[in-house]
Structures are given as C-alpha cells and as structure tokens.
N, C-alpha and C positions, 0 to 999 in steps of 0.2 A: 529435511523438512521442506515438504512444497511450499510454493507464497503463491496466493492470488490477490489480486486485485481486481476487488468490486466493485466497478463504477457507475454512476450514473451517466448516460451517453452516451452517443459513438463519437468516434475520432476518426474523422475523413482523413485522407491525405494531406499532406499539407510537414511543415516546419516541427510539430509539437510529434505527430507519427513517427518522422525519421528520429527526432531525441529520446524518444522514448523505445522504440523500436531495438535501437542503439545501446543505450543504457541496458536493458532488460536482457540482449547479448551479450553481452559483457558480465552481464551478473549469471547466467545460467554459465557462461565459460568457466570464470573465475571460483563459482560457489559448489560447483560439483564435485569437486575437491574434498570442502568440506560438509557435505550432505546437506546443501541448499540449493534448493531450488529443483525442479524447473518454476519459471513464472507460468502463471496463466491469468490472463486475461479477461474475463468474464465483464463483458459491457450490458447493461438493462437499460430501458428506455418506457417511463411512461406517456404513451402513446393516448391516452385518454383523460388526461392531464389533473388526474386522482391527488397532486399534491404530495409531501411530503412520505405522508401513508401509505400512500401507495407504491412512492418510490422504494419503500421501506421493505415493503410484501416483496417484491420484486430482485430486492437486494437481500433479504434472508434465503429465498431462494435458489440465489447464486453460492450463497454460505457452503462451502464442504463440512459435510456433519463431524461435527466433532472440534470441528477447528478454532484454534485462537484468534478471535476477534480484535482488530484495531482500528479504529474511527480515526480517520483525519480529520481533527474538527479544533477551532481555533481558543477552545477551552481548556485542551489537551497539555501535555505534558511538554516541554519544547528540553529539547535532547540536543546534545552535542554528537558527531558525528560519531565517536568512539565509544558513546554511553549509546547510541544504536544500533550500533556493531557488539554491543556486550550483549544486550536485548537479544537481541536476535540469535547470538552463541548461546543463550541460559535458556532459549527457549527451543531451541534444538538440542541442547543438551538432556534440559527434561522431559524429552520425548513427543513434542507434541508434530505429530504425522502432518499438520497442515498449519498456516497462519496466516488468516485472510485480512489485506488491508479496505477500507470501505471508503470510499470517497462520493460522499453526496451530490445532488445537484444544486444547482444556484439559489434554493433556499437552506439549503445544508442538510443533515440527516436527523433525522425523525427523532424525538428523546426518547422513546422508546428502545428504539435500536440500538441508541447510545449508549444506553441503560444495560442493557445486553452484553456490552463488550468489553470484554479483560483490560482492557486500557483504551487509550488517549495519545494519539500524538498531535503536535501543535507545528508547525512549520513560524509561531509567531503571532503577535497579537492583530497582524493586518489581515484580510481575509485576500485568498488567490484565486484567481479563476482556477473552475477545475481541473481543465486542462492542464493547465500550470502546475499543477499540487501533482498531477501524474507525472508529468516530466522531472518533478522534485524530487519525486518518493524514488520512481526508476534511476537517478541518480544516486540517490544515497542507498538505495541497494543496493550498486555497485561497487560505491565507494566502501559500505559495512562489509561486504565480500572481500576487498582490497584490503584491508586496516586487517581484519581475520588474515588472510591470507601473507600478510608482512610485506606485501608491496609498494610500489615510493608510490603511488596515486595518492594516496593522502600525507598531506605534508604536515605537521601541526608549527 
C-alpha cells in the first residue's frame, strides 16, 4: 500500500526536513517488507490566498484516485501507537492500492474535504503546527512499520 501525504506548504530546509526526511526512510526501509510504502510527498501551496477552499481544491488534487483518505484534524480519532499500526495492517490488508494522509494549513482543512475522508486522526485535543504534525505522522509511520515488523523500536 502506498502512503502519501498531502500537505499544505513547503518545508524548507531546516531541523523539521531532516526529521521527517529521516523518519520517512526508515519507514520506506522497514515497511517494504510488509507492502507499505513507498511515502510520497505531495506539498500544495495557495499562492492567491483563496482560503480554506481553495487549499481544499488544491489538496483533492494531490489525492491518488481511489485512495484512503485521512484528515489530521484535532477532532479525529486519537489512537494509540499499536491501534495505528493495526489501522494501517487492515487497511492494506483490504486492499486499498493507496492511503493519503491530508494535513491542512494554519486554519485547518476545509469541512468539506473532511467530510470526504474515511477517517480522522487526532495527535490530541491541542492543535500543532503543521510542520509539527508531519514530523509526528513520519514518526509514527515508522514506528507502525516497527510494532508490524516486531522490532524493539517500540517499547510499550
């Protein structure tokens, strides 16, 4: 199963590049194993500053046709790291060729869009910079690839 993540903005250089960067190795290592991954990265940028909506048009867009939809959004479902490691086994087990994670930008993702998508995950009732929430998500894909895989990275 491919993973993408679809975000709102670019990621210069910098501290958040290298951990994610990092993370997303380790998970394309780890998960090919078991028929996940590669990652891809797909960044969108409204450039004409169209609002939520338009962030929205721009991130359906990036969407692989057919794919599982997940919203990171702080109303979402808050998972333990082995209940997203099962997620992600039952949804490659049932076939699905793609599953795109979406991360809106700093006023969050459209309800529309939201409306749209197989689920919901939550990182938590606080909101993160987006930046932040990618370096989260590319770590616990790693660690969900680890916990599958039976490796000591995750400790419980």
């Amino acid at each position: 199963m491919r993973v993408h993540l679809c975000v709102v903005g670019r990621l210069r250089a910098g501290p958040e590049r290298d951990l994610i960067d990092d993370y997303l190795k380790r998970f394309d290592r780890t998960g090919r194993a078991m028929a996940l991954g590669p990652v891809t990265v797909h960044e969108v940028e409204d450039r004409k500053g169209g609002g939520m909506a338009a962030e929205a048009d721009l991130l359906r867009r990036a969407l692989p046709s057919g794919a599982k939809i997940c919203v990171l959004d702080e109303r979402g479902r808050v998972m333990s790291s082995p209940e997203f490691s099962d997620t992600l086994a039952r949804l490659r087990d049932e076939g699905a060729p793609d599953l795109a994670f979406v991360i809106g930008g700093a006023d969050g993702i459209d309800p529309a869009l939201r409306a749209q998508a197989d689920m919901a995950l939550s990182f938590g009732a606080m909101v993160w910079p987006h930046m932040l929430v990618r370096v989260m998500l590319a770590e616990q894909l790693y660690r969900a690839a680890s916990i599958l895989a039976g490796s000591p990275y995750h400790r419980v």
